[in-house]
C-alpha positions as CSV (number, residue, x, y, z in Angstrom):
1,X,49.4,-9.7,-27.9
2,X,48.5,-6.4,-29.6
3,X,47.8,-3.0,-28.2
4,X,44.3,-3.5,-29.5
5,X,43.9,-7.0,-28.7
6,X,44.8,-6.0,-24.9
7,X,41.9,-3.0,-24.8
8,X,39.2,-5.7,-26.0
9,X,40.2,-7.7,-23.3
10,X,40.6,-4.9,-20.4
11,X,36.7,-4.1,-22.0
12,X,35.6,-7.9,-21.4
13,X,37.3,-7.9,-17.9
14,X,36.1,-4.5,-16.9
15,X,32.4,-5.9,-17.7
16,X,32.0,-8.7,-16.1
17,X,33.2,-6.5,-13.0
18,X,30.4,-4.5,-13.8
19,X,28.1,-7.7,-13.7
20,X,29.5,-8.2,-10.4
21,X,28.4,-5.0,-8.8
22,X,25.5,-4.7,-10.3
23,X,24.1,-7.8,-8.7
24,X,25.8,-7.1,-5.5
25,X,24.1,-3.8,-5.4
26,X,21.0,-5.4,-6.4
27,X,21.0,-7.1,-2.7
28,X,20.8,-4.0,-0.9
29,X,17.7,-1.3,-0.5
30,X,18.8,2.0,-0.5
31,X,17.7,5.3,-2.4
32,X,19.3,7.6,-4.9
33,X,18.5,11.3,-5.8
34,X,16.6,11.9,-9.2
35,X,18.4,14.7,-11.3
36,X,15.5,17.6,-10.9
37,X,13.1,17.8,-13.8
38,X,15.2,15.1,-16.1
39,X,14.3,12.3,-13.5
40,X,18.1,10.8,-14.3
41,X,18.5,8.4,-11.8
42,X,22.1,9.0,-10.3
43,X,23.0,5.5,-10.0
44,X,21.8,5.0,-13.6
45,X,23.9,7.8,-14.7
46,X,27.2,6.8,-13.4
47,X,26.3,3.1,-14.8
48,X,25.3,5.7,-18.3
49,X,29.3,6.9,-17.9
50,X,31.0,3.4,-17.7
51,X,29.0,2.4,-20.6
52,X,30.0,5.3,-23.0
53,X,33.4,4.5,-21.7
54,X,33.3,1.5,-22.3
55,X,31.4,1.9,-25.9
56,X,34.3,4.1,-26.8
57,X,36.7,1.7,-26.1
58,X,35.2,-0.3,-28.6
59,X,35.7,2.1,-31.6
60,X,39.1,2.6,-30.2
61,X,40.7,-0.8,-30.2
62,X,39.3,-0.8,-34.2
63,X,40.9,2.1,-35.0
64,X,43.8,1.8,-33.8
65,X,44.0,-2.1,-35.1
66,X,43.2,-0.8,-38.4
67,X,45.7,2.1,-38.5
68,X,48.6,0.3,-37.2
69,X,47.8,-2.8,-39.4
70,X,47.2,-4.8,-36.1
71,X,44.1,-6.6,-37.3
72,X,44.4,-10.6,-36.1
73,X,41.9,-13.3,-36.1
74,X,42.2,-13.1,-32.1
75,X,41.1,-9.3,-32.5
76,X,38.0,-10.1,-34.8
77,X,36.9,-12.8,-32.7
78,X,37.4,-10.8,-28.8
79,X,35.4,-7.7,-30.3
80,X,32.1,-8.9,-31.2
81,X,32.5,-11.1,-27.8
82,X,33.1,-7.8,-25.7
83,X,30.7,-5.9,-27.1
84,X,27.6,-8.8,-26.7
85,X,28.8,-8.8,-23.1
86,X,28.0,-4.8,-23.0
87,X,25.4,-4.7,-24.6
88,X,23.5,-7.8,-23.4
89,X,24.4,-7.2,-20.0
90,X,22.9,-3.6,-19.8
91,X,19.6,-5.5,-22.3
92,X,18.8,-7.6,-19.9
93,X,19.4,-5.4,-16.5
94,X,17.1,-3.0,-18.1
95,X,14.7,-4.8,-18.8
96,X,13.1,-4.9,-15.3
97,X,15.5,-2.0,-13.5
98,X,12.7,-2.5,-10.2
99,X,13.4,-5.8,-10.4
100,X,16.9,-6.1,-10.7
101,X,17.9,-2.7,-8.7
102,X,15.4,-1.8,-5.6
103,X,17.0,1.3,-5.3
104,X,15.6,2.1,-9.4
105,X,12.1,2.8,-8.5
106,X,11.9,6.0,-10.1
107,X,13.0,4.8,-13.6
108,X,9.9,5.3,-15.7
109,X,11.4,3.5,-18.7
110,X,12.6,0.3,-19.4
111,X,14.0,-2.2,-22.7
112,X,11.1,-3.6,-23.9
113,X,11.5,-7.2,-22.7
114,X,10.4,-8.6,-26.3
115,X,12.7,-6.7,-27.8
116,X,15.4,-8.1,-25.5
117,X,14.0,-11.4,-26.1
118,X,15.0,-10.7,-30.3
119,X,18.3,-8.9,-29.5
120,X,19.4,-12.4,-27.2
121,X,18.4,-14.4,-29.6
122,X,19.9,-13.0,-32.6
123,X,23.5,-13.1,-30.8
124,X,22.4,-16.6,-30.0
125,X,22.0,-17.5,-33.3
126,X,24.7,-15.6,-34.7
127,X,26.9,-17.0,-31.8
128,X,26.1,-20.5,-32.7
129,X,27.2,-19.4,-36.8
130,X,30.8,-18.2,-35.7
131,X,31.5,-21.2,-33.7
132,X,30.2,-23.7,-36.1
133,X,32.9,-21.6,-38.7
134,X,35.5,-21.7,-36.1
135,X,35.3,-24.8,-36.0
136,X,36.3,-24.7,-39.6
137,X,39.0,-22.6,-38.6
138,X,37.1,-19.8,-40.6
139,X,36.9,-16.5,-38.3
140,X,33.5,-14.5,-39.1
141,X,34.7,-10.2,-38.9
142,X,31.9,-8.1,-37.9
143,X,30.1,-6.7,-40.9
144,X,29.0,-2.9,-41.7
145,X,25.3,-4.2,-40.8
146,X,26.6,-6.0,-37.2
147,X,28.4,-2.1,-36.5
148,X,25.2,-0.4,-36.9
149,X,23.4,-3.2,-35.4
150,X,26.1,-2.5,-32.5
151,X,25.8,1.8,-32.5
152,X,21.9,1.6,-32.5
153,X,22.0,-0.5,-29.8
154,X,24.4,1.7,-27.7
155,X,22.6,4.6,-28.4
156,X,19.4,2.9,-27.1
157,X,20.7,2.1,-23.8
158,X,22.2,5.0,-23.1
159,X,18.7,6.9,-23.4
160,X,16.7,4.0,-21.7
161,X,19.6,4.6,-18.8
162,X,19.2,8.1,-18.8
163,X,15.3,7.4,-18.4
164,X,14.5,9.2,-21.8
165,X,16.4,12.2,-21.3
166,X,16.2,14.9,-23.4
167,X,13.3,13.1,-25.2
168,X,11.2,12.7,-21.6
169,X,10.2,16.4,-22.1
170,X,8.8,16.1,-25.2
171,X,6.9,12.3,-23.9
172,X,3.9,14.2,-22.5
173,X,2.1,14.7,-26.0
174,X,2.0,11.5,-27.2
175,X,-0.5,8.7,-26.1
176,X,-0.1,7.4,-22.3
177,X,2.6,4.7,-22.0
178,X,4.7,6.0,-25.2
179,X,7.9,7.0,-25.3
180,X,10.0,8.5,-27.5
181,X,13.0,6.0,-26.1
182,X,10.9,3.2,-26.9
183,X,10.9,3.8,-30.6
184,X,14.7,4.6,-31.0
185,X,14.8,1.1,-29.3
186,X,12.3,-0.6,-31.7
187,X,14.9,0.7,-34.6
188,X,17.7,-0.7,-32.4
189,X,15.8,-4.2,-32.8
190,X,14.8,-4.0,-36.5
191,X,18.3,-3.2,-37.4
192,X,20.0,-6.0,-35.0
193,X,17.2,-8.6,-36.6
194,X,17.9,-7.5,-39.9
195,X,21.4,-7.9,-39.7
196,X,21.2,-11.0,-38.1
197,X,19.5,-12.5,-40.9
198,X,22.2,-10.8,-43.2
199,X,24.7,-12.7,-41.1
200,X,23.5,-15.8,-41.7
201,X,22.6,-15.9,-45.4
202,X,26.2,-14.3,-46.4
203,X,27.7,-17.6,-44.5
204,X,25.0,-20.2,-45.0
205,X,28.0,-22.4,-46.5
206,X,28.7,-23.0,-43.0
207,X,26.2,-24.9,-42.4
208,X,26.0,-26.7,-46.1
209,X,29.4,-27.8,-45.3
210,X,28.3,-29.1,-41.8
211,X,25.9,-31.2,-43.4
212,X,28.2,-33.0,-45.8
């Protein structure tokens, strides 16, 4: 196993840890500080750290795959697993942070649960692609569209987590109830939909050949 291969793995491992905590803490009532005027909830902002770490890790077991020529089937298949872990982990504890963290009262926004509902789904879906191929022995690589998909996506968490900071200053002229968060994760969505569908007509034969 590969230098690479081992960080992908240390990523998965390290996030279902996360999982973990997060519902552990989820038991318990307690209250955090709010950041002054950004209204960054603290917990939120260490959970913010681990998930750039972690989001780094994942353009760091690419590159140094690809520049050491370390590229395996193993590699292609762990990354897009590790990185739907991350990312739908923080989707779906975001989506109601009152409901999921009592001590989160203060965060204002939240992932838009029907956008969740599309980002789950499309991994679903695209899930259900890679191991029909597998099963073919054929190993589906992440695509240009599934790495923006991946960076919008990361991007959009990390502003719902720091509660729309620096765009929560700006929040107060536009209509009640909007957010300038909520449209970056909008784009998130349309790109992640789009390339879901992109995913699935580049390896349709997939499925032709399941039919036969």
């Amino acid at each position: 196993m590969n230098l690479p291969t081992k960080i992908t793995i240390t990523r998965i491992v390290a996030i279902i840890l996360m999982v973990i905590a997060l519902f552990v803490m989820s038991l318990f009532s307690f209250n955090t500080p709010l950041l002054g005027d950004t209204r960054i909830n603290l917990v939120f902002l260490i959970l913010c750290a681990f998930f750039l770490l972690a989001s780094f890790t994942d353009y760091l077991d690419g590159h140094l795959a690809r520049k050491n020529n370390q590229v395996t089937d193993l590699g292609k298949f762990l990354d897009p697993v590790a990185d739907k872990l991350l990312i739908n982990s923080m989707v779906i504890f975001l989506v109601a942070p009152k409901l999921f963290a009592t001590y989160a009262v203060e965060q204002a926004i939240s992932f838009n649960i029907w956008c969740a509902i599309i980002l789950i789904g499309r991994d679903i879906v695209v899930d259900a692609l890679r191991f029909i191929a597998a099963q073919k022995k054929i190993v589906i690589a992440a695509n240009i569209f599934g790495k923006a998909k991946t960076v919008l996506q990361m991007v959009a968490i990390t502003f719902v987590l720091l509660n729309g900071f620096p765009f929560n200053y700006f929040d107060s002229s536009w209509p009640a109830g909007l957010h300038i968060t909520d449209f970056i994760v909008y784009i998130a969505t349309a790109v992640s939909l789009l390339s879901g569908i992109i995913y699935v007509i580049q390896n349709r034969q997939v499925f032709k050949e399941v039919k036969k």
